[in-house]
C-alpha positions as CSV (number, residue, x, y, z in Angstrom):
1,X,28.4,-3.8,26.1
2,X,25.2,-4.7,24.4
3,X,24.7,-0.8,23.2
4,X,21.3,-1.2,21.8
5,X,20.0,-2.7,25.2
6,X,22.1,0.7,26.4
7,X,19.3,3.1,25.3
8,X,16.8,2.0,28.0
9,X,16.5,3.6,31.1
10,X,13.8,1.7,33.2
11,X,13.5,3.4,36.4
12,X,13.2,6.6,34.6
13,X,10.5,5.2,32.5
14,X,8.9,3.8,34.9
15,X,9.0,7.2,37.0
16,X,7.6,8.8,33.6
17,X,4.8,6.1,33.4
18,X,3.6,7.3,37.3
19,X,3.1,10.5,36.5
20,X,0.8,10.2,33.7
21,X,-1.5,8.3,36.3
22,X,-2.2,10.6,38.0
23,X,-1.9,8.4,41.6
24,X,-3.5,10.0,44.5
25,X,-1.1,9.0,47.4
26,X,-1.9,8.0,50.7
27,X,1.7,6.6,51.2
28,X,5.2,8.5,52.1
29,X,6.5,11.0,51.6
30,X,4.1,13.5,53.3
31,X,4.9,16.1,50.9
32,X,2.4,14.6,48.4
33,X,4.2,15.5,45.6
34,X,5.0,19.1,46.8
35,X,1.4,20.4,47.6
36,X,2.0,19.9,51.7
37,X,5.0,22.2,51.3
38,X,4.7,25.2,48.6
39,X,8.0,26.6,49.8
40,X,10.0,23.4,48.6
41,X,8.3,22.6,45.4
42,X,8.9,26.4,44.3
43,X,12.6,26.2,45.2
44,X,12.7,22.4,43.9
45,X,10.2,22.3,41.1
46,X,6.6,20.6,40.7
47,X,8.7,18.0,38.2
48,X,11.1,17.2,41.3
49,X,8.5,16.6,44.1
50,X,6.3,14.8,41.6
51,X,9.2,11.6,41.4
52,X,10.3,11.7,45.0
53,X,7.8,8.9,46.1
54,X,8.0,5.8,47.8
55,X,8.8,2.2,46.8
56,X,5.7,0.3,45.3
57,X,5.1,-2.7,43.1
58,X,5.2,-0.4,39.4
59,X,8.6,0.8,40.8
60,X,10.3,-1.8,42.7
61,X,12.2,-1.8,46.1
62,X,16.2,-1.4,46.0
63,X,16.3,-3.9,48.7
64,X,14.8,-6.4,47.2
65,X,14.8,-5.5,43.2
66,X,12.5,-7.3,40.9
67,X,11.9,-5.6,38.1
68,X,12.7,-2.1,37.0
69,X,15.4,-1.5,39.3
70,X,16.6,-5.4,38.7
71,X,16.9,-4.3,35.1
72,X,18.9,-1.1,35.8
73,X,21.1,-2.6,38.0
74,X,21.7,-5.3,34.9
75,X,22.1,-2.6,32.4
76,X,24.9,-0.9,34.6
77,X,26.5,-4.1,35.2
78,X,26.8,-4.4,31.1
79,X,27.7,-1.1,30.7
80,X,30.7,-1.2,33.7
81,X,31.7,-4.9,32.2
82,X,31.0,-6.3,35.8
83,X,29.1,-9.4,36.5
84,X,26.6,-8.0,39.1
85,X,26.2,-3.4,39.5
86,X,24.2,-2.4,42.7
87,X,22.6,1.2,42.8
88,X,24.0,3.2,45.9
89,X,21.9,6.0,47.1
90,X,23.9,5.7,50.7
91,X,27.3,7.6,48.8
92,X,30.0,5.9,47.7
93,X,30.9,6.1,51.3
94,X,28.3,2.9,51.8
95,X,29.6,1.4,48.3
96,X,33.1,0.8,50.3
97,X,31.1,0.2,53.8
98,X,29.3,-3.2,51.4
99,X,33.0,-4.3,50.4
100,X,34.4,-4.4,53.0
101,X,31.9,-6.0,55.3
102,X,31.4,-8.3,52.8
103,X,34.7,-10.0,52.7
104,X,36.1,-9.3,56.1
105,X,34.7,-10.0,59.6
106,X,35.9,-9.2,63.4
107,X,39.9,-10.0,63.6
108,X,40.7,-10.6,59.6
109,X,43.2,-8.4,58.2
110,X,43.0,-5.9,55.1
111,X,46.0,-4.7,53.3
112,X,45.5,-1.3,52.3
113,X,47.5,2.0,51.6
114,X,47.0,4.4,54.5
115,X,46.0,7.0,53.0
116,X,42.2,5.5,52.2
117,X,39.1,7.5,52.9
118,X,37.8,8.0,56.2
119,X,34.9,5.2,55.2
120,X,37.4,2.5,55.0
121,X,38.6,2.8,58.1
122,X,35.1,3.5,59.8
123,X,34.3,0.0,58.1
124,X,37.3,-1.8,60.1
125,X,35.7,0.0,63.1
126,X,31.9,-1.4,62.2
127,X,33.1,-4.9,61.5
128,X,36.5,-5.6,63.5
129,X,39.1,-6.0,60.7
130,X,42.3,-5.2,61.1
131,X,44.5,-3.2,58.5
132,X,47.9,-4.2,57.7
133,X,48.8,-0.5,56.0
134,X,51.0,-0.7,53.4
135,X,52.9,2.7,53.4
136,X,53.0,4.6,49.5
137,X,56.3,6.6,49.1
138,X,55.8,10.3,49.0
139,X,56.4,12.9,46.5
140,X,58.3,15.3,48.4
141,X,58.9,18.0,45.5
142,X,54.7,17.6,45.9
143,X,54.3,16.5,49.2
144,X,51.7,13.8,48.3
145,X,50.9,10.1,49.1
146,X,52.0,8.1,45.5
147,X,50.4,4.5,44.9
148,X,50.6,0.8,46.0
149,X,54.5,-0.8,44.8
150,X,54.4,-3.7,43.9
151,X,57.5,-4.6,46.5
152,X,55.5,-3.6,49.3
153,X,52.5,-5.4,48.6
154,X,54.3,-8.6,48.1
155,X,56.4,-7.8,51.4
156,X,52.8,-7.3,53.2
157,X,52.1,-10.3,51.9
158,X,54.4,-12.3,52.7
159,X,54.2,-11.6,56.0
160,X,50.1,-11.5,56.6
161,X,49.8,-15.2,54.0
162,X,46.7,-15.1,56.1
163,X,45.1,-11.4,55.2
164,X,40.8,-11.6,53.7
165,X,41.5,-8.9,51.0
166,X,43.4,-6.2,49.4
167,X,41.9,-2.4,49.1
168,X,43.2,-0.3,46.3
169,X,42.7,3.5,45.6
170,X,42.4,3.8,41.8
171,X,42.6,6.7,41.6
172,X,44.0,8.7,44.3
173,X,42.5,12.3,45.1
174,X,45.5,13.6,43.3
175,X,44.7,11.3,39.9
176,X,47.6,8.2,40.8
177,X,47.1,5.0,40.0
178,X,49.2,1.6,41.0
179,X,49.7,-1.5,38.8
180,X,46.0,-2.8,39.4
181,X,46.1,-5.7,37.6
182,X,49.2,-7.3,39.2
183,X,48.2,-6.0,42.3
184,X,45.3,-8.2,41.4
185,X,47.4,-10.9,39.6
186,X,49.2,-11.3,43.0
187,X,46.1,-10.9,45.5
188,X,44.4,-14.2,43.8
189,X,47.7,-15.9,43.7
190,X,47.4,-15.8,47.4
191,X,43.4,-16.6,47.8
192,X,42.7,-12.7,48.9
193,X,39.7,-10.5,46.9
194,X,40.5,-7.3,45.4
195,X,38.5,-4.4,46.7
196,X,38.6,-1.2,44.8
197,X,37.6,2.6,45.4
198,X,37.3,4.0,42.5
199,X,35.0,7.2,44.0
200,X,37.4,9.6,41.6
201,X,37.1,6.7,38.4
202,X,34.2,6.5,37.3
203,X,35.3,7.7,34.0
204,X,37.9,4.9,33.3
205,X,35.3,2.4,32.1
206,X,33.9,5.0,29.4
207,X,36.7,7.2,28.0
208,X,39.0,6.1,25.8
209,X,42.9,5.7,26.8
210,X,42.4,6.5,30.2
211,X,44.1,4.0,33.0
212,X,42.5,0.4,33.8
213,X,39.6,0.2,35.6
214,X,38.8,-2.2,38.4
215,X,36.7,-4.1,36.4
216,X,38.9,-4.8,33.7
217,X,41.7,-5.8,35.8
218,X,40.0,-8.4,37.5
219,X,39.2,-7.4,40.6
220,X,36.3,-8.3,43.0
221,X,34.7,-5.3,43.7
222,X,34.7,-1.8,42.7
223,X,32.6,1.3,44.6
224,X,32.2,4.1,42.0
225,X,31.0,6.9,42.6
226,X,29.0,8.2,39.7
227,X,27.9,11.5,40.8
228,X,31.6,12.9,40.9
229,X,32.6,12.8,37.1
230,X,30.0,10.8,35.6
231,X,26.8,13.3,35.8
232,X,24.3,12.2,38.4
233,X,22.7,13.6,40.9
234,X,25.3,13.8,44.8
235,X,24.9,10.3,47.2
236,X,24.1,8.2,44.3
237,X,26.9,5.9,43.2
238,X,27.4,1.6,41.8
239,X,28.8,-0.9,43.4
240,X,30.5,-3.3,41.2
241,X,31.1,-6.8,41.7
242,X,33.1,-10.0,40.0
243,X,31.7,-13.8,39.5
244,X,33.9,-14.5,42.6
245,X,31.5,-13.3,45.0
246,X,27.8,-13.8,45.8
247,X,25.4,-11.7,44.9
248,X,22.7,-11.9,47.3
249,X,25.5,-11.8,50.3
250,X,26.9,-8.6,48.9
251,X,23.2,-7.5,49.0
252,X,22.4,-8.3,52.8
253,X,25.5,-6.6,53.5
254,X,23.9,-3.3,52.2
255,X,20.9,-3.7,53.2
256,X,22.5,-3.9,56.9
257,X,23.0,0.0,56.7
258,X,21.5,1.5,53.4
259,X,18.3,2.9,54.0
260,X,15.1,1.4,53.0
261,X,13.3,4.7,51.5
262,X,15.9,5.3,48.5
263,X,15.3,8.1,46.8
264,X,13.8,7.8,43.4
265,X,15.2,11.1,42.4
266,X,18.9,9.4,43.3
267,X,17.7,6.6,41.5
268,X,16.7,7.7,38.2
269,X,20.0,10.1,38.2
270,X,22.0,6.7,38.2
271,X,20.2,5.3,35.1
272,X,20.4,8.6,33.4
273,X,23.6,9.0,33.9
274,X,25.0,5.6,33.2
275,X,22.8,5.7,30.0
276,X,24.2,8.7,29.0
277,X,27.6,7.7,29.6
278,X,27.3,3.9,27.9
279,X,26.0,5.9,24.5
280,X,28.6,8.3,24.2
281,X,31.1,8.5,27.0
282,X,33.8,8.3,25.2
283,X,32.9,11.8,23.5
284,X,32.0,13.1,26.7
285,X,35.4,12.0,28.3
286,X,37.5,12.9,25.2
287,X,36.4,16.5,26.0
288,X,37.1,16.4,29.4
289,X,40.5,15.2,29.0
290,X,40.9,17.5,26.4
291,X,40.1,20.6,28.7
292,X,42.1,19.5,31.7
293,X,45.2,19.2,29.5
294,X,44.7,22.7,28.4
295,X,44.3,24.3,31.5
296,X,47.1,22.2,32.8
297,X,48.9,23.6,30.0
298,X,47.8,27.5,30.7
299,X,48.5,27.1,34.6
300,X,52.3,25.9,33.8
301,X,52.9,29.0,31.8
302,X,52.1,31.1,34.8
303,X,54.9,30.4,36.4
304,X,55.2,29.6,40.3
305,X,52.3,26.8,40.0
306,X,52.9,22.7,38.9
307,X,50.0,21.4,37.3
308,X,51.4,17.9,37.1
309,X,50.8,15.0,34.9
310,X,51.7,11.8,33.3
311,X,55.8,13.3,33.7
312,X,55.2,11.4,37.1
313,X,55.1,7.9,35.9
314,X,57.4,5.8,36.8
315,X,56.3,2.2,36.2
316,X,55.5,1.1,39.9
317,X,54.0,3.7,42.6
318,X,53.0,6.2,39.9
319,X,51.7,3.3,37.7
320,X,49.7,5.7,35.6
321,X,48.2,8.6,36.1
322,X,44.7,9.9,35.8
323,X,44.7,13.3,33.1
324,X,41.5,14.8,33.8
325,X,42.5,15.3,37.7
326,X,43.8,19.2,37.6
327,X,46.1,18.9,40.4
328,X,48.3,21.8,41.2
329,X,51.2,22.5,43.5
330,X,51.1,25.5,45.1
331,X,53.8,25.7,47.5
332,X,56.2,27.5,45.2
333,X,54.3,30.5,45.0
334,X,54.3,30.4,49.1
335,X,50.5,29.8,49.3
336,X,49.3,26.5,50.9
337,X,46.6,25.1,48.5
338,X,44.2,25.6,51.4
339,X,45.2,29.3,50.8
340,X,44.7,29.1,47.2
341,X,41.7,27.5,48.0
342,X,40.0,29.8,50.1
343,X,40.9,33.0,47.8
344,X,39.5,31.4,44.7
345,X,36.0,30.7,46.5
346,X,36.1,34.2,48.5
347,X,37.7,36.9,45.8
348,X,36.8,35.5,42.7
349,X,33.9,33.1,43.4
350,X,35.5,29.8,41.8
351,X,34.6,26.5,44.2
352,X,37.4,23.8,43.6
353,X,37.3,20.1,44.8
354,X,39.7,20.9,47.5
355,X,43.2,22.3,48.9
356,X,45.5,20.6,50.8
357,X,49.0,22.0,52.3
358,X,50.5,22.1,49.0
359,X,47.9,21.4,46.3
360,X,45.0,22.0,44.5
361,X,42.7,20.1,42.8
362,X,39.7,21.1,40.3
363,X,37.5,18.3,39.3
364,X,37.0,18.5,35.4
365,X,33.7,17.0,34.5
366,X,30.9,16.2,32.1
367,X,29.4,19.9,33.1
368,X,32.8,21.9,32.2
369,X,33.4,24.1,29.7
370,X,36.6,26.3,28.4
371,X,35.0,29.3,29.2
372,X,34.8,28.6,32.9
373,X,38.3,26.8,32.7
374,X,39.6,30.2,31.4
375,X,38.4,32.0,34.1
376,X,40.2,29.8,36.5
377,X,43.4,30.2,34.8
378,X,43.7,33.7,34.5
379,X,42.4,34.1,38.4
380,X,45.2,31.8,39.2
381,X,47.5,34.1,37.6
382,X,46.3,37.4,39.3
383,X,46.5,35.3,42.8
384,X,49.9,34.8,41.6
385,X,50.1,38.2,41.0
386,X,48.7,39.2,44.2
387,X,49.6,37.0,46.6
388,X,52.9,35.4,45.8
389,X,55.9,35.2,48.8
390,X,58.9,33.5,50.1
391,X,57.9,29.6,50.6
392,X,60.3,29.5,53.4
393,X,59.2,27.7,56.8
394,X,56.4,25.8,54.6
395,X,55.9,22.4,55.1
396,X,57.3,20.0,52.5
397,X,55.6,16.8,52.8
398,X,51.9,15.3,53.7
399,X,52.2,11.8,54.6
400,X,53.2,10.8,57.9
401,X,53.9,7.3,58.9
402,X,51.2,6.1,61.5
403,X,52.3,3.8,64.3
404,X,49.0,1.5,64.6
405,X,49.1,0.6,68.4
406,X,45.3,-1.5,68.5
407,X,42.9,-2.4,65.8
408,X,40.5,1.1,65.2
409,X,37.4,-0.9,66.5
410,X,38.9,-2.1,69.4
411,X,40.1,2.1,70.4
412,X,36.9,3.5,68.9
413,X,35.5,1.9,71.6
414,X,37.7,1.8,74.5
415,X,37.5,4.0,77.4
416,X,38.5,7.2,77.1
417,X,39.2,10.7,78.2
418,X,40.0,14.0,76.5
419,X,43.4,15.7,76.6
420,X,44.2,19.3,74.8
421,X,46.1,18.1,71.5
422,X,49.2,19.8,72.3
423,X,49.8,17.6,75.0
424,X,48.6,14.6,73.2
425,X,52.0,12.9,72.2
426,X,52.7,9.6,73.4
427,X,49.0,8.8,73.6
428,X,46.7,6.3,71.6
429,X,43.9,8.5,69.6
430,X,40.8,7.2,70.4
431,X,39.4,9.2,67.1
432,X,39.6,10.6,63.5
433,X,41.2,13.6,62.8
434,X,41.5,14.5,59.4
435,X,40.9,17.7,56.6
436,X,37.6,17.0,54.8
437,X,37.9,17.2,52.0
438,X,39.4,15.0,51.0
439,X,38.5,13.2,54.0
440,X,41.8,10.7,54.4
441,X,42.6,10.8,57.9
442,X,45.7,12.6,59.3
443,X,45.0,10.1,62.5
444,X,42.7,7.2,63.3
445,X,41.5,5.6,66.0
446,X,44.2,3.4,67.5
447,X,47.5,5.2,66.1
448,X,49.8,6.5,68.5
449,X,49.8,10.3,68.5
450,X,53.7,12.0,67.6
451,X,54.8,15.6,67.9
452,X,55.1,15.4,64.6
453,X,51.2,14.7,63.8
454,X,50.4,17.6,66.5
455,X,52.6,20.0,64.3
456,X,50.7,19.3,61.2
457,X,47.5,19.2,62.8
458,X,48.5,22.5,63.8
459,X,49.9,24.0,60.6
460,X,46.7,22.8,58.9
461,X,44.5,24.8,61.2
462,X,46.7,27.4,60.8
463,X,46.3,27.1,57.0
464,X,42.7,27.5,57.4
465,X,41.9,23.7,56.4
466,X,38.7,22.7,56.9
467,X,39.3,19.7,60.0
468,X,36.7,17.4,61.2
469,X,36.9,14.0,63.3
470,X,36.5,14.7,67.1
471,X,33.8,15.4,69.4
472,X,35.6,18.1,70.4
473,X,34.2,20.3,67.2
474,X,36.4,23.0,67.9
475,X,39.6,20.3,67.1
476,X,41.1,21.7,70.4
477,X,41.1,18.5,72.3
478,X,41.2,15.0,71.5
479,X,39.8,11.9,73.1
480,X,42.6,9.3,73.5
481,X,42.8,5.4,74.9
482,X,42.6,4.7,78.6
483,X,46.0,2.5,79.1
């Protein structure tokens, strides 16, 4: 990383340089910096409204970058050690879209874990792929997904010699990470690209002994998404790529869905950010591993909760392991982390990442401080307090095996009809259904619908988890494949 080269911050200065000009817009947005709407430019600011303009020649199209957004995009890809960084202001959500689509067309298959974000699988149903899931073991003293072994992917394969591409998580919601680089090591062995989401990773390629990051490994692509741990502003995120692949086909791909009015403001946050992180992330991360391993620490004396750690390792599925994630199992207190969840936000006003039926998990970031990590812990402990009962009846696992009956494009758009879930069984889902967060779906289109997916669809609602997917928005009924 060349850090003196690190200190610039072009589409920033570039914004800076517009508003000394004092340029009297006839263009988009019809806001005109703020004065066609007082309301939003007293709740947003003058300073906001004054940057949230539209592509011109002094500040470059993200489409088609030639100058100040070219030179961010080459300053990120120095600072992330990849040969080619593209600004997202489409979510990481697009970032996986662009890999995807780049690498696979209609009928190639993908090996990927199945528990992926929802955005994978909505690229298989945009472009036609097929996935060849390759099943991580479960934690059932946890009840969550682990990583990719190395068994498995070798078994998968072996028997798919002909598959485009590999997808890894790295990490996983819950802060596990597989072997990357021999999953990688093995992927190339075989002529198939390495595609990466690391949405929860961003802070691997700045902090100091924390697990390999895409990049280093050698993969082939990497969507990070910068706004969750690394500072900017939400919906902006990179997109990493390796020598391996082209850069002006990765970049039609994107352009085939991001939008052509990106937002400066989302913009600017990315070069902020990634400035701020080149010249002294690995201060900024030291301290946020240093306060997730204290309240881990605090939670565990409670008594009741898990905050787990690196204790899970175990050289293959649990690879390594991700300390700034502040994962805790809830279960043993009898309290579903939705449960936990939804008391923290409504009693005592603390907002977490997510719960799930047996965990927690508070995202520990650049904007953290002990003070509010105290205040966590010792509401923990009075929920504890509280709230704790008899765990018996609770469910004691969260991955279930999907039987894929047809490829999710081909049921996405199939004919269907809707059926009441409880009488779904048996059926092919012709939709998503799934908890968001963290958005990995409990059922996709084209997996065949068992009582036991309609019993934890139902315990979740029960739980009070937050489920999204079918038209249906009550999650009542569900739309399944005419056979």
């Amino acid at each position: 990383m060349d850090i003196d080269r690190q200190g610039k911050a072009p589409i920033y200065e570039a914004l800076q340089k517009y508003k000394t000009m004092r340029v009297v817009p006839f263009d988009v947005p019809g806001h005109k910096q703020g004065k066609g709407n007082p309301e939003l430019r007293e709740f947003l600011g003058e300073k906001c409204l004054s940057v949230d303009v539209n592509s011109m020649k002094p500040l470059d199209n993200i489409g088609h970058p030639v100058s100040v957004i070219k030179e961010s995009e080459e300053l990120a890809a120095d600072a992330f050690g990849a040969h080619h960084a593209f600004l997202m202001v489409n979510g990481t959500t697009s970032a996986v879209q662009a890999m995807i689509m780049s690498v696979c067309k209609q009928g190639d298959k993908i090996i990927m874990p199945r528990n992926v974000h929802k955005s994978a699988i909505n690229a298989l149903i945009l472009c036609g792929a097929i996935p060849v899931y390759v099943n991580p073991g479960v934690n059932k003293e946890l009840g969550i997904p682990l990583g990719m072994s190395i068994h498995e992917i070798k078994k998968a394969i072996d028997q798919n010699p002909d598959a485009k591409a590999i997808f890894v998580n790295n990490p996983t919601y819950y802060g596990i990470c597989s072997d990357l680089k021999k999953i990688t090591e093995l992927a190339h062995r075989n002529n198939m690209v390495v595609l990466v989401d690391e949405a929860h990773g961003t802070h691997f390629y700045f902090g100091e002994n924390m697990p390999l990051n895409a990049m280093a490994a050698g993969a082939d692509m990497a969507a990070v998404s910068m706004h969750k741990t690394g500072g900017s502003l939400s919906q902006s995120s990179f997109l990493l790529t390796s020598n391996r692949l082209s850069t002006g086909h990765v970049r039609q791909i994107i352009n085939l869905t991001q939008t052509t009015s990106g937002s400066y403001l989302l913009l600017s946050s990315l070069d902020i950010s990634r400035r701020n992180l080149a010249l002294d992330g690995k201060n900024i991360f030291a301290k946020v591993t240093s306060l997730a391993d204290y309240g881990r620490e605090e939670i565990n004396k409670i008594g009741g909760y898990y905050a787990f750690s690196k204790e899970l390792i175990n050289g293959d599925s649990v690879y390594d392991f991700d300390r700034t994630k502040l994962s805790v199992h809830t279960r043993e207190i009898g309290l579903a982390g939705i449960e936990v969840y939804d008391i923290l936000r409504d009693d005592y006003y603390i907002q977490i990442e997510f719960g799930d039926i047996g965990n927690i998990l508070a995202i520990i970031s650049v904007g953290d401080r002990a003070l509010a990590l105290e205040r966590l812990v010792s509401s923990l402990s009075e929920i504890r307090r509280l709230y704790m009962r008899d765990k018996t009846g609770m469910f004691d696992h969260e991955y279930i095996n999907p039987e894929v009956v047809m490829p999710p494009q081909q049921a996405f758009y199939s004919g269907k009809y809707s059926v009441p879930i409880q009488k779904s069984a048996g059926y092919i889902s012709g939709e998503f259904v799934m908890a968001y967060p963290p958005g990995i779906p409990i059922l996709a289109p084209g997996e065949r619908i068992t009582p036991e997916i309609i019993d934890y669809i139902s315990y979740a609602k029960a739980k009070g988890s937050f489920l999204t997917g079918t038209e249906d928005m009550f999650i009542q009924n569900i739309r399944i494949v005419e056979e």
